[in-house]
C-alpha positions as CSV (number, residue, x, y, z in Angstrom):
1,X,-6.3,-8.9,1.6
2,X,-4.2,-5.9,1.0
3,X,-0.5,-5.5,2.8
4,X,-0.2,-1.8,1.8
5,X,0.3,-0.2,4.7
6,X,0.6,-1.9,8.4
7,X,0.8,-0.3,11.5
8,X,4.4,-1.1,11.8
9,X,5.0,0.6,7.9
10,X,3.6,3.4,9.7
11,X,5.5,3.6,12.8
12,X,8.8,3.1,10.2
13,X,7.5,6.8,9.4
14,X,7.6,8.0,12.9
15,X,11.3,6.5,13.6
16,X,12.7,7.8,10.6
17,X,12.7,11.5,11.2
18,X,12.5,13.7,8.4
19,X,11.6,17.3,7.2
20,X,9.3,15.4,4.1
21,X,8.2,13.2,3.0
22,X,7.3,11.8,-0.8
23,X,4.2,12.5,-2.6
24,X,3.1,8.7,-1.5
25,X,3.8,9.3,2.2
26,X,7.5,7.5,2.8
27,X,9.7,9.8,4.7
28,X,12.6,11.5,2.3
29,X,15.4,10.8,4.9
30,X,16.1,8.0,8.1
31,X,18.6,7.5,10.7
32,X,20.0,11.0,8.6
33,X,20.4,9.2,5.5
34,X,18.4,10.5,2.3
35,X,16.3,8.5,0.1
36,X,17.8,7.7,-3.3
37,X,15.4,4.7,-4.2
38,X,11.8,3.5,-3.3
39,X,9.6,0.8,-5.1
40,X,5.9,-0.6,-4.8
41,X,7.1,-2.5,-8.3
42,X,3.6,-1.0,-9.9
43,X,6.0,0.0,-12.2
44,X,7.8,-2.9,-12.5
45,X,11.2,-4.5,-11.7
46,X,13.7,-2.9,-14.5
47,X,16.0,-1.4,-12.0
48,X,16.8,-4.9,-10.8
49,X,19.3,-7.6,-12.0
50,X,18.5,-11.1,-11.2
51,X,21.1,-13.7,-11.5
52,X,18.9,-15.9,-13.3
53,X,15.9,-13.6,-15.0
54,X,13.3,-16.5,-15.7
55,X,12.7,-17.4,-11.9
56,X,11.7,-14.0,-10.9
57,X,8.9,-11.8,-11.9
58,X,6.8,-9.0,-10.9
59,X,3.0,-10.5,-10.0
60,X,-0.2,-9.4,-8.8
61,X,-0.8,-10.7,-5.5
62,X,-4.2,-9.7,-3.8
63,X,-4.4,-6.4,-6.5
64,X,-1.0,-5.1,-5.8
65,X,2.6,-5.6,-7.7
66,X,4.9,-7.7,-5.6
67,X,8.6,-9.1,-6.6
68,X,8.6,-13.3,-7.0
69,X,11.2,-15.0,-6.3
70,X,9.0,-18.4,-7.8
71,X,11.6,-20.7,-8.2
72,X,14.9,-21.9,-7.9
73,X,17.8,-21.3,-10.7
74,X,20.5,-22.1,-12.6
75,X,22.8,-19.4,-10.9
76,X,26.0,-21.2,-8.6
77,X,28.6,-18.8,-7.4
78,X,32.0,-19.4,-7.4
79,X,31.7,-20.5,-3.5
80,X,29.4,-22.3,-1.5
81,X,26.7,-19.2,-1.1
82,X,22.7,-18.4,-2.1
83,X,21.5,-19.3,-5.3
84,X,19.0,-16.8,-6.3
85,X,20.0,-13.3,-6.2
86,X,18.3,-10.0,-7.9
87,X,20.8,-6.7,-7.3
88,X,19.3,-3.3,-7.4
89,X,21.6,-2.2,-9.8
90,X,21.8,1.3,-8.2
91,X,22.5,3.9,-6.1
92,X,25.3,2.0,-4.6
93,X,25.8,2.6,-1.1
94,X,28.1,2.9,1.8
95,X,26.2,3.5,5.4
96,X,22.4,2.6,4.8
97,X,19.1,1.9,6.3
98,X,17.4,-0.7,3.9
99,X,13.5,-1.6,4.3
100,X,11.2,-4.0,2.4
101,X,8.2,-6.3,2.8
102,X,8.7,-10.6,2.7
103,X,6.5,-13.3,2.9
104,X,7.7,-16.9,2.2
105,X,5.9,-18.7,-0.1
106,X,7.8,-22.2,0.7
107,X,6.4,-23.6,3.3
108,X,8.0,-27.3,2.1
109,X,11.6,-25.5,3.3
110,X,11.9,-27.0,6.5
111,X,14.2,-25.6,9.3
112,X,15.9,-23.9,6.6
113,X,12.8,-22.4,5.6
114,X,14.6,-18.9,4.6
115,X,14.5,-15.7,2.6
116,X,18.0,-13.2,1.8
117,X,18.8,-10.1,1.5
118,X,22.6,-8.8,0.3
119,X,24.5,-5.9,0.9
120,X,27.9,-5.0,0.4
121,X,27.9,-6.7,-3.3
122,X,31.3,-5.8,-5.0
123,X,31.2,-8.8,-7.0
124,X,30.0,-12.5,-7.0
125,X,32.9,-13.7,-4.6
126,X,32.7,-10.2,-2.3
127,X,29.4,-9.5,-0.3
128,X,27.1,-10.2,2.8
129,X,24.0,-11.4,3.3
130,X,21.7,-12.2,6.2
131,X,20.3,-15.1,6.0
132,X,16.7,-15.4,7.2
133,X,15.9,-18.7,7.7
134,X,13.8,-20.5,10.6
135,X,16.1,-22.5,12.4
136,X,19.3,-21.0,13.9
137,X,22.9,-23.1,12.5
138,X,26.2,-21.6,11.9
139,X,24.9,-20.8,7.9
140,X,21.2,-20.8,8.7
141,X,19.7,-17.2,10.3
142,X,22.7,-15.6,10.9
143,X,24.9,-12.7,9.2
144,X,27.6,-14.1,6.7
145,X,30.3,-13.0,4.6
146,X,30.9,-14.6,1.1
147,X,35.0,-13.1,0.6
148,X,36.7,-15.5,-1.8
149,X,36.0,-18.2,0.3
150,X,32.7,-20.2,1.1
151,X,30.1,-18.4,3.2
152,X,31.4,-17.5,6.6
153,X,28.9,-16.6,9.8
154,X,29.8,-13.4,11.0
155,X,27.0,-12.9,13.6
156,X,28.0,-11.8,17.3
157,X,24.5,-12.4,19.2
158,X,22.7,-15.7,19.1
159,X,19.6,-15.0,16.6
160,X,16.4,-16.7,17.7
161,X,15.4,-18.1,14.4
162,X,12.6,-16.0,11.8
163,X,9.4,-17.3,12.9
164,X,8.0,-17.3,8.9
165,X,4.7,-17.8,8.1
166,X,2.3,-17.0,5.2
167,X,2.1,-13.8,6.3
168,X,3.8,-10.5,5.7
169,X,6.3,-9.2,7.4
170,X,9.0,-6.3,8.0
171,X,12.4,-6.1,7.5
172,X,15.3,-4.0,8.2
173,X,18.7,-3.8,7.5
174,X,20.9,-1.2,9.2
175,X,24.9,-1.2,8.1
176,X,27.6,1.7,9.4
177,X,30.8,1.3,7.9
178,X,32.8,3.5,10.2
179,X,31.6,1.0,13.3
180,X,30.9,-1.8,11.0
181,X,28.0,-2.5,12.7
182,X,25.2,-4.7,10.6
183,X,21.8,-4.9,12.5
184,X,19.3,-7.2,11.1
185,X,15.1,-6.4,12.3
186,X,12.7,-8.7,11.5
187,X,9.2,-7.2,12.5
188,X,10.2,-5.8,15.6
189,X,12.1,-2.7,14.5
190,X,13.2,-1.8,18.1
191,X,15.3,-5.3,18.6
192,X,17.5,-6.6,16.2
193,X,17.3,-10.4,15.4
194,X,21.1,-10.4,14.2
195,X,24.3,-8.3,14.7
196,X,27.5,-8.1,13.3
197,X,30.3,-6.3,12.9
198,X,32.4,-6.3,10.1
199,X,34.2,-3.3,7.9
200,X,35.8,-5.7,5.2
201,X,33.1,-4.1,2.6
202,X,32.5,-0.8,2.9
203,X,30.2,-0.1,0.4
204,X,28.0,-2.5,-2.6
205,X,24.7,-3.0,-3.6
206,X,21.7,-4.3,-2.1
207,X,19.7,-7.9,-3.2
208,X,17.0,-10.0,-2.4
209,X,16.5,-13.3,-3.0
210,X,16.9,-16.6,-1.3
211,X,19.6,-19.6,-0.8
212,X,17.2,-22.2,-2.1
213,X,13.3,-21.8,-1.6
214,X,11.2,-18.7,-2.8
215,X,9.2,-15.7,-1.5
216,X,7.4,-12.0,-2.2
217,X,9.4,-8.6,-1.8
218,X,7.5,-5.7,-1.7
219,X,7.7,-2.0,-0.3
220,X,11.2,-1.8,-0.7
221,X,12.9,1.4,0.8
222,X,17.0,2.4,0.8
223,X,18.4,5.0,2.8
224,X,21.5,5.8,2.1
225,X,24.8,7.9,0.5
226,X,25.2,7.1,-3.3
227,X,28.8,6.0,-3.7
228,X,29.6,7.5,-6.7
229,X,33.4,6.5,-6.4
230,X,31.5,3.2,-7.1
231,X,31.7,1.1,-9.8
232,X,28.3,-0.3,-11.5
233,X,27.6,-4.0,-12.3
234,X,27.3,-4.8,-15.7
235,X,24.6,-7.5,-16.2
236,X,27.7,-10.0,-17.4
237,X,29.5,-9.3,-13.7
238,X,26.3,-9.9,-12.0
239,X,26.0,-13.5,-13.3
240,X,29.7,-14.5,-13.4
């Protein structure tokens, strides 16, 4: 069954307000923040950097393109923190609104049944992440901070847990560095599921990936300023 689009892709449309929109229909600006990247990965996955390249790959699920995550890695950071990580190697960003498409595909992961997405990447031992896993503990479905130091919850509300199946589903990510306010939505885009607030990064790439089971990305849509001040990620930073 095709995922491409749900209601709630559409109402994503209606919230983010905009003068245009792309020839495929995705509004050119949200929250007042342009649109410098958007991928279906029909094209494939060559603006991403994985930290280990032979556990992810763009596949055809159901007749569309879809970013796996199939297995776990080689890739340790330098501190206790996920495992499988692929950076969109640009635009980097300051404030953004990041949206995408997830469906776990691991259903063996117990409590910690989980998916990630980063933001704020400077470097392997400088970023955050959100993790999304099922059951609430202080590292599992919260907001965290990886700062030269193992991972570190961040999260001011009490998150009710991601309620994963093996379907699709939304997610959001909304970061202001000025506040520091990070809001995490996780099919209800009027609710967040997590909130921090935190202005040690203010600006990084964006990732997918997973602490230590595997999933789908698709539909992936960032908002956002390009920080051109910025400096890239060679492929050999990425992985140290």
């Amino acid at each position: 069954m095709s995922h491409r689009p749900s209601v709630i892709t559409l109402l994503w449309g209606i919230l983010c307000i905009s003068a245009a929109a792309d020839e495929s229909g995705v509004p050119v600006s949200c929250e007042g923040l342009p649109l410098p990247y958007a991928t279906t990965f029909d094209n494939g996955a060559a603006e991403w950097q994985p930290t280990d390249p032979n556990v992810w790959k763009v596949r055809e699920v159901d007749g569309e393109n879809v970013y796996a995550q199939f297995k776990s890695g080689d890739y340790r950071g330098p501190y206790r923190s996920p495992f499988n990580i692929s950076l969109l190697k640009a635009p980097t960003v300051g404030d953004f609104v990041l949206k995408f498409r997830a469906l776990s595909t691991d259903p063996a992961g117990g409590g910690h049944r989980d998916l990630c997405v980063f933001f704020g990447w400077q470097d392997p031992a400088s970023y955050y992440y959100a993790h999304l896993g099922q059951v609430p503990d202080p590292h599992s479905s919260q907001i965290l901070i990886v700062n030269g130091a193992p991972r570190k919850m961040i999260t001011t509300n009490t998150p009710p847990g991601i309620p994963w199946n093996d379907q699709w589903h939304e997610v959001k990510v909304v970061r202001r560095v000025v506040t520091g306010k990070i809001e995490v939505y996780f099919d209800d885009m009027d609710k967040p599921n997590m909130v921090a607030t935190d202005k040690t990064f203010p600006w990084g790439c964006i990732g997918l990936g997973s602490f230590d089971n595997h999933g789908l990305f698709d539909n992936v849509r960032l908002y956002g300023e390009e920080r051109v001040d910025s400096p890239r990620f060679p492929d050999e930073t990425i992985r140290k």
